[in-house]
C-alpha positions as CSV (number, residue, x, y, z in Angstrom):
1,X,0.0,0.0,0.0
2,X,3.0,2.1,1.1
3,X,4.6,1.6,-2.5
4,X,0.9,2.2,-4.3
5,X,0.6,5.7,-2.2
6,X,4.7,6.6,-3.5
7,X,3.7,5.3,-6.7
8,X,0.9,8.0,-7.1
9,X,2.4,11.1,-5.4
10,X,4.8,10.7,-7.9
11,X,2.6,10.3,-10.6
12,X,1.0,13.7,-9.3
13,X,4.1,15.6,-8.8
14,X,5.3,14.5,-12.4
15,X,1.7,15.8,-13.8
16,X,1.8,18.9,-12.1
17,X,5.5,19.5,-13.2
18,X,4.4,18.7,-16.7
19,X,1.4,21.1,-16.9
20,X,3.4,23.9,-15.4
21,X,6.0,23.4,-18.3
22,X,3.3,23.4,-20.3
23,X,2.5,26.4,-19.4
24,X,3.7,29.3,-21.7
25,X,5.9,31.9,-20.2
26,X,3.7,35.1,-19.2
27,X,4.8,38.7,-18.4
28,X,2.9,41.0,-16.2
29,X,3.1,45.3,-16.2
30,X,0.0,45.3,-14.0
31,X,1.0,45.9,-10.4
32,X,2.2,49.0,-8.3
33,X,5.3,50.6,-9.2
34,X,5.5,48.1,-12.6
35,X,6.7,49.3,-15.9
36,X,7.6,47.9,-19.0
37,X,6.6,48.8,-22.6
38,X,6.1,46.4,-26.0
39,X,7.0,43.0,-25.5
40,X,8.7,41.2,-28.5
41,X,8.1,37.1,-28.2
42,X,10.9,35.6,-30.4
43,X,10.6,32.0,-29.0
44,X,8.8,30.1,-26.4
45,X,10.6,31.6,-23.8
46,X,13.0,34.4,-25.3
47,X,11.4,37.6,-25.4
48,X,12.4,41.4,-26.4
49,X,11.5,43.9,-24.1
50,X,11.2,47.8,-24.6
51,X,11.9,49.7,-21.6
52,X,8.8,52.0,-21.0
53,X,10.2,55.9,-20.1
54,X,8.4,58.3,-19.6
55,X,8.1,61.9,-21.3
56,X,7.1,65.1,-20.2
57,X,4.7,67.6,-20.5
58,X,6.1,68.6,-23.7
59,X,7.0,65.3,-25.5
60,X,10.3,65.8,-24.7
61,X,13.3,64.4,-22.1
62,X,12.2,60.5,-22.1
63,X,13.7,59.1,-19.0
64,X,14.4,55.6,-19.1
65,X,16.1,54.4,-16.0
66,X,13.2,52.4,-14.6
67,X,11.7,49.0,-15.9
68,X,9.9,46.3,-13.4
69,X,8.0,43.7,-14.1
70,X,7.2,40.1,-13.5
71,X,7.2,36.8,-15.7
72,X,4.8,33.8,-14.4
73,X,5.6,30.2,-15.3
74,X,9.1,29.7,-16.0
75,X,10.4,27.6,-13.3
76,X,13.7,26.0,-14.8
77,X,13.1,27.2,-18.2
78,X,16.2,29.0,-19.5
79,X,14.6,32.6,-20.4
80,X,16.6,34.9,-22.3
81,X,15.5,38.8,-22.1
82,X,16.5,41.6,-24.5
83,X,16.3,44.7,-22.7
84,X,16.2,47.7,-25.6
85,X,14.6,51.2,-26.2
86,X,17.2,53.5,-23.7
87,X,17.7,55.7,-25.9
88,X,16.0,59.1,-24.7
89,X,16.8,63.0,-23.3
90,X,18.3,64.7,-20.1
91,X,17.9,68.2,-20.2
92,X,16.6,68.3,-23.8
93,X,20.3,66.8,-24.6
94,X,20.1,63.1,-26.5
95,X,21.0,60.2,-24.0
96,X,21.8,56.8,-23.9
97,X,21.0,55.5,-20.6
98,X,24.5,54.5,-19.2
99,X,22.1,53.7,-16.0
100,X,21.1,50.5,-18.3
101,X,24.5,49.0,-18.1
102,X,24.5,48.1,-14.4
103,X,22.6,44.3,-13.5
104,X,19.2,44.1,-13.0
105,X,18.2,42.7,-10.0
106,X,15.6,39.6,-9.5
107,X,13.1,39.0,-6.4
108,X,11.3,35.4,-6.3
109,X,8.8,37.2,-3.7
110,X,9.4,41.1,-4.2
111,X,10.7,41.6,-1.0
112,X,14.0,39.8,-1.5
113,X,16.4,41.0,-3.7
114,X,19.9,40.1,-5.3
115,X,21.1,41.5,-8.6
116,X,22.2,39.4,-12.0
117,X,26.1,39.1,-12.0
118,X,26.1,38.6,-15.9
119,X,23.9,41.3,-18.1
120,X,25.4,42.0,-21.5
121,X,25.3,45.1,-22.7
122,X,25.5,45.8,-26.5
123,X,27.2,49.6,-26.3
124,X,26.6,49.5,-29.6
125,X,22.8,48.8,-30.2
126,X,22.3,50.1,-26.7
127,X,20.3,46.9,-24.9
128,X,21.4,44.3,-22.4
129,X,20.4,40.6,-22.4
130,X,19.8,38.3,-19.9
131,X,20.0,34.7,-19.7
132,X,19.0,32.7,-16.7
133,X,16.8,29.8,-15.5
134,X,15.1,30.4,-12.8
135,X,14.8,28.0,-9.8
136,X,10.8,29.3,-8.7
137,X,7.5,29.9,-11.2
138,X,7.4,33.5,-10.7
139,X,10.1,36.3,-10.6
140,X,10.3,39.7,-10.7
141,X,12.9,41.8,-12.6
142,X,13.8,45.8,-11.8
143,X,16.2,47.9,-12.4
144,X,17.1,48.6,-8.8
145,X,15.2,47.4,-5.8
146,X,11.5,49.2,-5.6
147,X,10.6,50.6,-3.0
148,X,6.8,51.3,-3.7
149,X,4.1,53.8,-2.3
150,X,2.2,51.1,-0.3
151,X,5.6,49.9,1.1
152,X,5.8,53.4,2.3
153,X,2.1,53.5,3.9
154,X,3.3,50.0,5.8
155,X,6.6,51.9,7.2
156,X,3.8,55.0,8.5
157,X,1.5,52.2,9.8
158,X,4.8,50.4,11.7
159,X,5.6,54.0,12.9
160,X,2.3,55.7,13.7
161,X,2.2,54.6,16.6
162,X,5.5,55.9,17.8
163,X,4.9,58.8,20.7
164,X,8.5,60.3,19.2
165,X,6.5,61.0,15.7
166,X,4.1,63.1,14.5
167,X,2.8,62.7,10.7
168,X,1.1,65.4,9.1
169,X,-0.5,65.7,5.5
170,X,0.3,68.8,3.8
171,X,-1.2,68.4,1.0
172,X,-2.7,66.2,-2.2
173,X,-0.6,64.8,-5.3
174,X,-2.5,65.2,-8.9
175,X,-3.9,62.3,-8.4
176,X,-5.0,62.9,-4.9
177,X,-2.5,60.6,-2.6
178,X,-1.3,62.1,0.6
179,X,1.9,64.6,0.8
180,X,3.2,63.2,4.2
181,X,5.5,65.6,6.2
182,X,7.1,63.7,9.4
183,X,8.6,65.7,12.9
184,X,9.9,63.6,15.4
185,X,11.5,64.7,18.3
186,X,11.5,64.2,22.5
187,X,7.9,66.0,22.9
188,X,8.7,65.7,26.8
189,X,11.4,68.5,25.6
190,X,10.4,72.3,24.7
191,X,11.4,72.7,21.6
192,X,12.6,76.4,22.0
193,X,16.5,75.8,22.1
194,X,16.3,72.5,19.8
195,X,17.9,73.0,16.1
196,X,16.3,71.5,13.2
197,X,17.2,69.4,10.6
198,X,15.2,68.3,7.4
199,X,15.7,65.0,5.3
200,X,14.0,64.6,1.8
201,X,13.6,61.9,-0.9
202,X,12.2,60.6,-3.1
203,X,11.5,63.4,-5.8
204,X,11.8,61.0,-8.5
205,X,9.8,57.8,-8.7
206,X,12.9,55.7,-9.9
207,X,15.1,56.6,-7.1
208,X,14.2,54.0,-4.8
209,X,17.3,53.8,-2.9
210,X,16.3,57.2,-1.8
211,X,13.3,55.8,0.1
212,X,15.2,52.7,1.7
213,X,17.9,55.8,2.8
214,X,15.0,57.2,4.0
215,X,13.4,54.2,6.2
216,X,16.7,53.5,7.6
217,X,16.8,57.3,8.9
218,X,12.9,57.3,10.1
219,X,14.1,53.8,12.1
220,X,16.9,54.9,13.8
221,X,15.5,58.1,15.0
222,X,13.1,56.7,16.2
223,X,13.9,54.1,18.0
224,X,15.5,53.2,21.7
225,X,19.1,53.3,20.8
226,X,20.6,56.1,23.3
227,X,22.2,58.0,20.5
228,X,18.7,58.9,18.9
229,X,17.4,59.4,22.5
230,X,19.9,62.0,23.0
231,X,19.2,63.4,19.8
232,X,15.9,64.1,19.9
233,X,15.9,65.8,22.8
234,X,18.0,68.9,21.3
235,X,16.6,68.2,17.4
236,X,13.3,68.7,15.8
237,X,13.7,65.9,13.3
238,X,11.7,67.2,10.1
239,X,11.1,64.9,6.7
240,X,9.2,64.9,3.7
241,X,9.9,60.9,2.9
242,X,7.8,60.7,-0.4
243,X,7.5,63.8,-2.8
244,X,6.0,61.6,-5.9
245,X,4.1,59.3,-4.6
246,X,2.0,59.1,-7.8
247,X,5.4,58.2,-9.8
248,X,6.0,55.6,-6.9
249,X,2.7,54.2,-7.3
250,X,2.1,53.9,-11.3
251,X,5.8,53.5,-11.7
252,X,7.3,56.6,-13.6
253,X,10.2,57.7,-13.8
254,X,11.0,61.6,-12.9
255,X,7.6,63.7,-13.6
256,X,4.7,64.0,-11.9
257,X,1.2,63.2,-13.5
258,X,1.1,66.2,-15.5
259,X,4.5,65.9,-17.2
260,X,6.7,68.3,-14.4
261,X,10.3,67.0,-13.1
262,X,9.6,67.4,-9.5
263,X,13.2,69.0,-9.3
264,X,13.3,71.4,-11.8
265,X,10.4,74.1,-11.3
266,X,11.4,75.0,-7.2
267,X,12.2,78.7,-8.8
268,X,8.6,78.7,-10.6
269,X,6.7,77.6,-7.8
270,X,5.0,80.8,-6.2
271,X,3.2,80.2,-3.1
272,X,0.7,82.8,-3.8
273,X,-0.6,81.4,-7.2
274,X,-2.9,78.6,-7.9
275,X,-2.2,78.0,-11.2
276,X,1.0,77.0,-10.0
277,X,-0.4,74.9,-7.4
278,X,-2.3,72.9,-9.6
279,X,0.7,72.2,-12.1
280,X,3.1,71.2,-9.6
281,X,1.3,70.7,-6.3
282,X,3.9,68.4,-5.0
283,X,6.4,71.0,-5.4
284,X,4.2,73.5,-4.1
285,X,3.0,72.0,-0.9
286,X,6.6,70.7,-0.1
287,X,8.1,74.3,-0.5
288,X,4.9,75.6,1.5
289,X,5.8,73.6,4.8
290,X,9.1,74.3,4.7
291,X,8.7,77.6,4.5
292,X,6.7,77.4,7.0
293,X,9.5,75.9,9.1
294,X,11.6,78.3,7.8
295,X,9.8,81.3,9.5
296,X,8.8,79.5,12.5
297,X,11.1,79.5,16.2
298,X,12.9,76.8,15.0
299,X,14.4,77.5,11.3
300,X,15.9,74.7,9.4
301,X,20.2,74.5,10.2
302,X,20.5,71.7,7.8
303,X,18.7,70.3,4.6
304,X,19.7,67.3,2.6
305,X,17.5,66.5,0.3
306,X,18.3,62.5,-1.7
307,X,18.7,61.1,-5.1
308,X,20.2,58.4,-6.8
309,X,22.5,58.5,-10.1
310,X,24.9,55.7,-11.9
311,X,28.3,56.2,-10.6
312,X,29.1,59.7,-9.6
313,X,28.3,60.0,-5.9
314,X,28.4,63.6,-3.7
315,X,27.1,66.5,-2.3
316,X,26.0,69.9,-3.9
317,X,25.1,72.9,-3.0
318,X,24.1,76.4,-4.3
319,X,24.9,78.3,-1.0
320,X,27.1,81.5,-1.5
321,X,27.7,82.0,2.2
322,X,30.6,81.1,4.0
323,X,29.3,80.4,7.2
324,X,26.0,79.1,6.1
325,X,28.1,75.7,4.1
326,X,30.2,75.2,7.3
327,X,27.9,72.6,8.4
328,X,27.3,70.7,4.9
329,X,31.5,70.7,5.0
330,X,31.1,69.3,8.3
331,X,28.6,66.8,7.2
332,X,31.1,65.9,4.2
333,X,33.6,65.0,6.0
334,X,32.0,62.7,8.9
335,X,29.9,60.8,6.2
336,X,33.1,60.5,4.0
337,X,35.1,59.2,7.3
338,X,32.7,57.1,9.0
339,X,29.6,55.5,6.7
340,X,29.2,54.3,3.3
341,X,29.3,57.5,1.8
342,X,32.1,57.3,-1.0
343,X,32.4,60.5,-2.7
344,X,33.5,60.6,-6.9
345,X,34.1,64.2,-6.0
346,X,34.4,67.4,-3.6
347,X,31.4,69.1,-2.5
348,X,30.3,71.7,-4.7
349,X,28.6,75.0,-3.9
350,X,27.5,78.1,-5.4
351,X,26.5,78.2,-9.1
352,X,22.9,78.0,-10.7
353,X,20.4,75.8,-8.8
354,X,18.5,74.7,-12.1
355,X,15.2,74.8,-10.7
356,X,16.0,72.1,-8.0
357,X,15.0,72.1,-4.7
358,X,18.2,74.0,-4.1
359,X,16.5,76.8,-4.9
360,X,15.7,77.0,-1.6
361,X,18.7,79.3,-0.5
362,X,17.9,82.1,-2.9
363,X,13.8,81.8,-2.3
364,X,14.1,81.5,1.8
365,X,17.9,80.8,2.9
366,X,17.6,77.1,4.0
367,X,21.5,75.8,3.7
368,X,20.1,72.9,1.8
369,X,22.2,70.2,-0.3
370,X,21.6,68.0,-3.0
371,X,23.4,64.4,-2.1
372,X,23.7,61.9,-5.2
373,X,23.8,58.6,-4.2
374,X,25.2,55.9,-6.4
375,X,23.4,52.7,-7.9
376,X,26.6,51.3,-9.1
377,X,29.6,49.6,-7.4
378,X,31.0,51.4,-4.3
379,X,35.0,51.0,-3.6
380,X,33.9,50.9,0.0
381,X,31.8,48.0,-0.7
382,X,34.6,46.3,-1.8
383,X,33.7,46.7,-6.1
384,X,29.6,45.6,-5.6
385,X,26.7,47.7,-5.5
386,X,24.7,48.7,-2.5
387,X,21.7,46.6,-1.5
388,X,19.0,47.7,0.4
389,X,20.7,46.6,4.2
390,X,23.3,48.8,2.8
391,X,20.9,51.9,2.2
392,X,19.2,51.4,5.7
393,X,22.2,51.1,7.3
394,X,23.5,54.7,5.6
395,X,20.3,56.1,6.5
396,X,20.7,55.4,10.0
397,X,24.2,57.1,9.7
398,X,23.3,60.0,7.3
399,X,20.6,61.3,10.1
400,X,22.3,60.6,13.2
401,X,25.2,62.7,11.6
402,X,23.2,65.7,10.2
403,X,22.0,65.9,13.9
404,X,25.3,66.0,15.4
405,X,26.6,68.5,13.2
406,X,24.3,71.1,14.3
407,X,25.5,70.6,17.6
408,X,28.5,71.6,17.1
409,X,29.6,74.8,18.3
């Protein structure tokens, strides 16, 4: 009977293996944060796929550095992907896409992540394939590990609870999601004497590392350890974690839902005008509150605000006062010396904002700095490219230090 019960299990498991294999490969563009354009089948399980973009208002500046999507039935079925259409615009210049050059990464349960070691890319014809079998039915493929706007509601539902935090709405996206702005600080403290800091990310959709930097700040400040305890007694801890969350959601790239780079219009946005507001109301209800903070008893002493490019890695800013960048140089140097932080270059300061948040020292004098974070391999990480433990762990550091440094004296 023993043998009889083996002897059908096996017959079972054989059958279901069979119909899965069966199965032709399927891929899927319809889940949050995915993106992928015309798929090309060129065989039962070799496929060539267009990387979606996205344009703006005008037609012009296609972005291409994001691409995430998911293929169903293809457990040990050796797949091979064609990754093409990169070509596109920066700043109405032709580009490439050297971001496309760096591995994927692949996620059997979209939570988990590791990157390809082999993708190779055709300079010439400007696509990468991939060729890989993989060991579960379903996986998902991304350019970098996504970090999604329902992953960020989970992180506020973990937090919300948290006496140390207070999260306030500012104001609506295009599409009507939440603009969070987040204080924490020791409320058992008056705040009169405390100095404040302010952490941004997340102004373009694709830049997900931005938001893990960003969890990994939110965590440690917090939490119990006695270094944010200390902290947050003599720092109002200010953040605006997710300034596209429409991009994050429907998986864009750079502009928000009516075609506008969500760092390049700081300079247009007028507080006073509604036809401004309802062009760029991300823009606009981010540059309200921190104006707000600006004016208030407690004005902002330090600013970074967080994105990710390829290689290059640093800090800018457009600052023209000597004493005002003494902390940013400050901040420089302790990041450089004791995280991950591994500059390509010298901080830079002065010069023309471009519309960035930047901006925000001519419009109101908040000593704020742009800091590019690399996707690609890190000589502090030993040749590889961060993961996501990497960008929570920096986080951790990158707050913890910008509070520090304005208690210096």
């Amino acid at each position: 009977m023993r043998f009889l019960q083996t002897l059908l299990l096996s017959s079972f498991f054989c059958s279901a293996f069979a119909q899965t294999s069966l199965q032709p490969v399927e891929i899927h563009k319809d889940f949050e944060g995915a993106s992928l354009g015309k798929i090309e089948a060129q065989g039962e399980s070799e496929f060539r796929l267009h990387v979606e973009g996205q344009q703006n208002a005008f037609g012009r500046n296609r972005q291409t550095t994001w691409y995430y999507f998911r293929l169903d039935h293809v457990k040990q079925k050796p797949l091979t992907l064609c990754l093409t259409d990169f070509i596109g615009e920066y700043n109405g210049k032709p580009a490439a896409g050297s971001l496309a050059t760096l591995s994927p990464y692949f996620s059997y349960d979209g939570e988990v992540w590791e990157q390809f070691q082999v993708f190779e890319w055709n300079d010439t014809l400007k696509e990468g394939t991939l060729r890989f079998t993989p060991e579960k039915d379903s996986v998902y493929i991304a350019h970098i590990p996504p970090y999604t706007h329902s992953k960020f509601l989970h992180l506020l539902s973990d937090l919300s609870h948290n006496p140390n935090l207070l999260p306030e709405v500012i104001g609506k996206s295009v599409q009507g999601r939440d603009l969070y702005q987040f204080t924490v600080t020791d409320n058992t403290e008056p705040d009169a004497e405390k100095k404040c800091v302010w952490l941004q990310a997340r102004q373009h959709a694709w830049e997900a590392g931005s938001s893990w930097v960003m969890e990994g700040a939110l965590r440690f400040i917090t939490s119990d350890d006695p270094v944010a305890v200390e902290l947050r007694k003599k720092v109002l801890f200010k953040f605006t974690p997710m300034v596209d969350p429409d991009g994050c959601a429907n998986g864009k790239v750079r502009f928000n839902s009516h075609g506008y780079d969500v760092n390049r219009h700081w300079h247009e946005v007028d507080l006073r005008t509604h036809e401004v507001l309802k062009k760029y109301p991300e823009i606009w209800y981010t540059k309200k509150a921190i104006a707000a903070a600006q004016s208030s008893a407690n004005p902002i002493d330090l600013m970074v605000n967080i994105h990710n490019t390829e290689t290059a890695e640093y800090l800018d800013s457009n600052i023209d006062d000597e004493a005002a960048n003494a902390p940013l140089i400050r901040l420089f140097k302790r990041l450089k010396a004791v995280s991950l932080f591994d500059p390509s270059r010298p901080p830079m300061f002065g010069g023309d904002p471009l519309g960035t948040a930047n901006h925000l020292w001519l419009s109101h004098k908040v000593p704020v700095a742009l800091m590019e974070l690399r996707i690609g391999p890190s000589a502090k990480l030993q040749g590889r490219c961060p993961t996501t433990a990497d960008r929570l762990k920096f986080g951790a550091e990158l707050i913890r230090q910008m509070g520090e440094v304005v208690l210096e004296k």
